[in-house]
N, C-alpha and C positions, 0 to 999 in steps of 0.2 A: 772425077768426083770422089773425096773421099768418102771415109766412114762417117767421121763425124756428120757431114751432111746429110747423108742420108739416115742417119738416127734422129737427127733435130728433124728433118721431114716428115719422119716417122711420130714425130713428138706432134708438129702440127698439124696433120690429116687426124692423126689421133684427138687434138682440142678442138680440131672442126666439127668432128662427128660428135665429140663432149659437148658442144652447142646445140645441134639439133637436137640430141637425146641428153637431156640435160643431168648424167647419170656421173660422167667426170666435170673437172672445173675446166673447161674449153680453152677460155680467151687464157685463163692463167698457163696452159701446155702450148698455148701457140708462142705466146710471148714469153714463157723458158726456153722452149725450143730455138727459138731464134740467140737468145742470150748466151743460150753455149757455144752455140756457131761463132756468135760476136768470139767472144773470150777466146775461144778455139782458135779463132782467124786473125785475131789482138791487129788486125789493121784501121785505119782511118775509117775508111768505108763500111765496114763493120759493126763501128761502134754508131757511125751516123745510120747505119739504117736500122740499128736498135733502137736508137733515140726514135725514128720516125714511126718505126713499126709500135713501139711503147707507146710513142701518141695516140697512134690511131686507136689501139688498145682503149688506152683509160679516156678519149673522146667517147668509143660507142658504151664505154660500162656507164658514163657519166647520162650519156643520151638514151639510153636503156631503161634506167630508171625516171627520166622526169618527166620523158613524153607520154610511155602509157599509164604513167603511173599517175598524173593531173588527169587524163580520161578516166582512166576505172573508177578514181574517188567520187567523180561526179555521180557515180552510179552502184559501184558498191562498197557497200560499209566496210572499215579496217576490221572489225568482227568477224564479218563473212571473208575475208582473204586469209585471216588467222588458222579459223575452220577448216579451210580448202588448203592450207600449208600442213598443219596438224595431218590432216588427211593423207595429205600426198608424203610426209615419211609414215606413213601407218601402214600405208600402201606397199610403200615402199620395201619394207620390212615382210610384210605379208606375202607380196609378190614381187619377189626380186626385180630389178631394172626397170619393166611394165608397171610395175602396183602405183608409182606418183604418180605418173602419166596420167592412170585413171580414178585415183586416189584424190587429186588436185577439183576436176569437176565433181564428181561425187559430193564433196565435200561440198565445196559451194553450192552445189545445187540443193542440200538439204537444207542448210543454214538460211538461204534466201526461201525455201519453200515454208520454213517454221516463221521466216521474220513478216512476209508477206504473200503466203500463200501460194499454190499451185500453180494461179494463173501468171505470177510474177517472178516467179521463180527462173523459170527458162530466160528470158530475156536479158534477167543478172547475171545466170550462167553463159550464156554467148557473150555478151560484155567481159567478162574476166577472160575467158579462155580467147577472144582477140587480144584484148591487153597484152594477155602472156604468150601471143605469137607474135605481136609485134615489140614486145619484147629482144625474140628467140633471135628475131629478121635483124633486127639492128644490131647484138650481139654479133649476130654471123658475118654481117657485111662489113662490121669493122673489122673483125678477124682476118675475113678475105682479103679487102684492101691491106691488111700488115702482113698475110702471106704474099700479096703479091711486090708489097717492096721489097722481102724478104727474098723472096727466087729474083726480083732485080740487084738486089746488090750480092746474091751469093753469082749471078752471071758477071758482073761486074766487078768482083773483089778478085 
C-alpha cells in the first residue's frame, strides 16, 4: 500500500466525519480524495471507479436536497430555515464547531415560536431537524457507497 493511499484514505474518513458533523465539506474530501489516487494511479481502473464514485457522489447531493427538502416545505416556512441557517453560523462563530449544531434549532425554534406560537412551535422544530438528518443519512450513505467502490478498485487496480 503506498503513501498515496493511505493519504487519500485519510482524506475520506476525514469527509465522512465532515458528513456527520457538518463542520468540513464531507462528500467534496471523499470525492478529492479518491481523484488523487485516480491521477496518482493514471490506470483504467482508476479513472472508472472515479467516474463511479463521482456518480454516486453527485446522485446523493442531488437526492439530499429534493427529498427532505419537498417534506420540510410542506411544513416550514423558507423564513424559518433562513432564521435557523442565520443561526447556525452565529453559532457557529460563537461556539466553535458545537455552536451550528445548536445554533440551527435554536433558531428555528424561535422563528416558528414568534410565527405561531409556543404550542407550534416544537413540532416545526422536530420537522426541520428530521429533514436535516435525513439530509445528513443520505449524504453519508452516498459517500459510503463511493468509499466502498473506492477500496474495490484501489484492491483491484
Amino acid at each position: 500500500m503506498s503513501g498515496t493511499v493511505l493519504i487519500c484514505g485519510l482524506m475520506v474518513v476525514v469527509g465522512l466525519f465532515g458528513i456527520v458533523v457538518p463542520v468540513l465539506p464531507g462528500s467534496v474530501l471523499v470525492g478529492l480524495g479518491i481523484a488523487i489516487w485516480a491521477t496518482e494511479d493514471g490506470s483504467t481502473g482508476a479513472w472508472v471507479t472515479l467516474a463511479i464514485a463521482v456518480l454516486c457522489l453527485i446522485s446523493g447531493a442531488v437526492v439530499k436536497y429534493a427529498v427532505p427538502g419537498r417534506r420540510l416545505k410542506r411544513t416550514v416556512p423558507t423564513r424559518t430555515l433562513v432564521v435557523g441557517g442565520l443561526s447556525a453560523v452565529v453559532g457557529f462563530f460563537v461556539v466553535p464547531v458545537v455552536g451550528a449544531l445548536v445554533g440551527f434549532p435554536v433558531g428555528v425554534y424561535l422563528a416558528e415560536r414568534v410565527r405561531v406560537g409556543p404550542e407550534g412551535a416544537w413540532p416545526s422544530t422536530v420537522a426541520a431537524l428530521r429533514a436535516v438528518g435525513a439530509s445528513i443519512l443520505i449524504e453519508l450513505a452516498a459517500a459510503v457507497v463511493a468509499t466502498a467502490v473506492w477500496v474495490a478498485g484501489v484492491a483491484l487496480t
